[in-house]
C-alpha positions in Angstrom: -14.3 2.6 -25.3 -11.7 5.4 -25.2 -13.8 7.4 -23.4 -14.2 4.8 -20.8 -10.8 3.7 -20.3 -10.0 7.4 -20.2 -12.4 8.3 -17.2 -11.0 5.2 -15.2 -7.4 5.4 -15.9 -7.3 2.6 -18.1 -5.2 2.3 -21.2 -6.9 1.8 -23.8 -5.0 -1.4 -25.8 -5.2 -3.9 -28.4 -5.1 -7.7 -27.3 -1.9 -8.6 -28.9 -1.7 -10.9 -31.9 0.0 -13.6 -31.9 2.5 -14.9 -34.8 1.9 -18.9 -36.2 5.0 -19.8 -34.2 3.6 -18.5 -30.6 0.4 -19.9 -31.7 2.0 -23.1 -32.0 3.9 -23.0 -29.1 0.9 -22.1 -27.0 -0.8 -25.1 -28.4 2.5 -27.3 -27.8 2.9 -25.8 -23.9 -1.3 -26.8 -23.8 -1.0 -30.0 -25.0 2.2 -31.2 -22.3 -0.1 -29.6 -19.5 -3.0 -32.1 -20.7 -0.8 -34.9 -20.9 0.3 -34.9 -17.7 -3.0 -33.7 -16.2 -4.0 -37.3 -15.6 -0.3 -38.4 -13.5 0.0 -36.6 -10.4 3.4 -37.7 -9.5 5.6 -39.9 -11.7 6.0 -43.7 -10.1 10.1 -43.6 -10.2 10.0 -40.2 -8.0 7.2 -41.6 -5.5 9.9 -44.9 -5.3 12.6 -43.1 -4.2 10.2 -40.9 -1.7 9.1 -44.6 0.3 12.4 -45.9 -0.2 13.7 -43.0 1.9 10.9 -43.3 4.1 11.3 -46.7 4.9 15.5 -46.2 5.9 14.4 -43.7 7.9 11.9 -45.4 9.8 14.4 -48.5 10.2 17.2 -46.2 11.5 14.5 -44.6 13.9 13.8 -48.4 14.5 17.4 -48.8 15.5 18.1 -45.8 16.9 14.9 -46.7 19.8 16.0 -50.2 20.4 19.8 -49.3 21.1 18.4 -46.2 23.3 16.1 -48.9 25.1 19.1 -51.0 25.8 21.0 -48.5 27.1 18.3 -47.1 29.6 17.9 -50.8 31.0 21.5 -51.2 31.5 21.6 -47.9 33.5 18.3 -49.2 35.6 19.1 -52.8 36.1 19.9 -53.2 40.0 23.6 -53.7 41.5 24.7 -57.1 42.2 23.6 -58.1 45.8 27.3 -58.1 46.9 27.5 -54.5 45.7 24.6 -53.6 47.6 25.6 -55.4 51.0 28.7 -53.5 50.5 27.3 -50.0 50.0 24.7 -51.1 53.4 27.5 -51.5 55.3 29.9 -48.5 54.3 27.0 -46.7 55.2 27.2 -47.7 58.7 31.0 -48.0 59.3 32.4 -45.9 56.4 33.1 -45.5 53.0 36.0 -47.6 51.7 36.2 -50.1 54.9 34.6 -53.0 53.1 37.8 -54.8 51.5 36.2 -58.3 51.3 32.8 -59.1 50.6 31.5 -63.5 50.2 28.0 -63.9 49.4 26.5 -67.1 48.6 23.0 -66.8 47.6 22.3 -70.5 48.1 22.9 -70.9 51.3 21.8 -66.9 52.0 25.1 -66.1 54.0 27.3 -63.0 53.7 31.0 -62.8 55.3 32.6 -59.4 55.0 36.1 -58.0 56.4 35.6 -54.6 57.6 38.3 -51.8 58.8 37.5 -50.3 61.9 37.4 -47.0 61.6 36.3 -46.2 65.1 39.1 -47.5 67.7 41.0 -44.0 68.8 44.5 -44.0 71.0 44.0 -43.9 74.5 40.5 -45.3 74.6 40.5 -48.2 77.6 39.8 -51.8 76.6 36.1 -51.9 77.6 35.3 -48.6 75.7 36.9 -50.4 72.3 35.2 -53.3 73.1 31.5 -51.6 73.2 32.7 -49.5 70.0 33.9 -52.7 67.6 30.6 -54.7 69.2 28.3 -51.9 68.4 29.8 -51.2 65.0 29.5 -55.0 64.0 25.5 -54.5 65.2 24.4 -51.9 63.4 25.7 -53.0 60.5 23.9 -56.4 60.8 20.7 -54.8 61.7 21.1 -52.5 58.7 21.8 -55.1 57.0 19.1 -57.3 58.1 16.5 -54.7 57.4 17.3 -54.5 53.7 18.3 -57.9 53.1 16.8 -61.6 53.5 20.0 -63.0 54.7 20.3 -66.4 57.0 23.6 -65.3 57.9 26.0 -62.5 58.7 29.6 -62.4 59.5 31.5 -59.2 60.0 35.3 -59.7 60.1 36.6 -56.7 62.0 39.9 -55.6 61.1 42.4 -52.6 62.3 45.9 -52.8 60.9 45.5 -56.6 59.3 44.9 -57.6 62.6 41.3 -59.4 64.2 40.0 -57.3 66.3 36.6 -59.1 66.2 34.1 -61.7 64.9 30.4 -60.4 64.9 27.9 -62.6 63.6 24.1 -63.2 63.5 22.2 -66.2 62.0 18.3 -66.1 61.3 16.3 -66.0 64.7 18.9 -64.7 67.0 17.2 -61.6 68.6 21.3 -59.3 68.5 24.3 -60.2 66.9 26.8 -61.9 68.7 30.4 -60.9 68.9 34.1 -62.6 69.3 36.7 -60.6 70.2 40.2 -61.4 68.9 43.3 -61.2 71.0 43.9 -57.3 71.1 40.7 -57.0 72.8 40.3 -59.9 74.9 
C-alpha cells in the first residue's frame, strides 16, 4: 500500500483511533441526530412562523382596503354645482362664477357671473351683443353637458346687473334681459 500511495501522491496514513471519550461522544452526537430525525421543525417555532404570517397578511389586509378608499375618494365625480361652475368659467372665465344655486329637484341652476368682456368705449349695441352672446354660450355649453330644465345667468360688472339670460327646456336660444346700464 506504500507503494501505491507513493506513485499517486497519496500519504500513506493510519485511520485515527479514537479514545472511549470521543467514542462516546460520537455515539451521544448519533443518538441527538436520530432523535430528532423524526421532527422536522419543532411546533412552538412553526407557531410563531403563522403567527407572523397571519399579522402580516392582516396589515396587507389593511394596508389594501385604506389604499382602495383612498383611490375612490380621488375618482368620485365633483358635485354638480362644481361642475356647472367649471362649464361656465370655461366659457366666460376663470374666477367669474361668484354664486352658483342648483336645485336638483326641480333641475334649475341660477349663477351670477362677472363680465369679463365689456371694454371702455365699446357703444351700447356692441355691449349688448357681447353680454347676450356670453350668457348664450354658456347656456348652450351648459346645456350640452347637463340635463338641466332651467338656466339663469345673472350677469354682473362692478355689483351692478347688467343682464338676465335665461333658457328653460324647449326654448330653441336663450333669452336675455338687459338691466338698466344697457337698456
Amino acid at each position: 500500500m506504500l507503494k501505491i500511495g507513493k506513485v499517486f501522491g497519496a500519504r500513506a496514513s493510519a485511520a485515527p483511533t479514537l479514545s472511549r471519550a470521543g467514542q462516546r461522544q460520537r455515539a451521544a452526537r448519533a443518538a441527538r441526530s436520530l432523535k430528532t430525525q423524526g421532527r422536522t421543525i419543532p411546533w412552538r417555532h412553526a407557531a410563531i412562523y403563522a403567527a407572523l404570517v397571519v399579522v402580516a397578511g392582516v396589515a396587507i389586509a389593511l394596508w389594501d382596503h385604506a389604499y382602495e378608499a383612498r383611490q375612490a375618494d380621488a375618482l368620485k365625480p365633483p358635485p354638480p354645482e362644481v361642475v356647472a361652475k367649471n362649464l361656465v368659467e370655461d366659457v366666460v372665465g376663470l374666477g367669474s362664477v361668484s354664486n352658483v344655486v342648483l336645485d336638483q329637484k326641480a333641475s334649475s341652476l341660477e349663477m351670477t357671473v362677472q363680465d369679463v368682456l365689456l371694454k371702455p368705449g365699446q357703444s351700447r349695441d356692441e355691449q349688448r351683443k357681447n353680454v347676450s352672446a356670453e350668457g348664450g354660450y354658456a347656456i348652450q355649453f351648459l346645456e350640452n353637458r347637463m340635463p338641466l330644465k332651467k338656466v339663469t345667468l345673472h350677469i354682473m360688472k362692478a355689483n351692478k346687473a347688467l343682464a338676465t339670460v335665461s333658457y328653460e327646456a324647449g326654448q330653441k336660444t336663450p333669452t336675455t334681459q338687459f338691466g338698466p346700464d344697457l337698456q
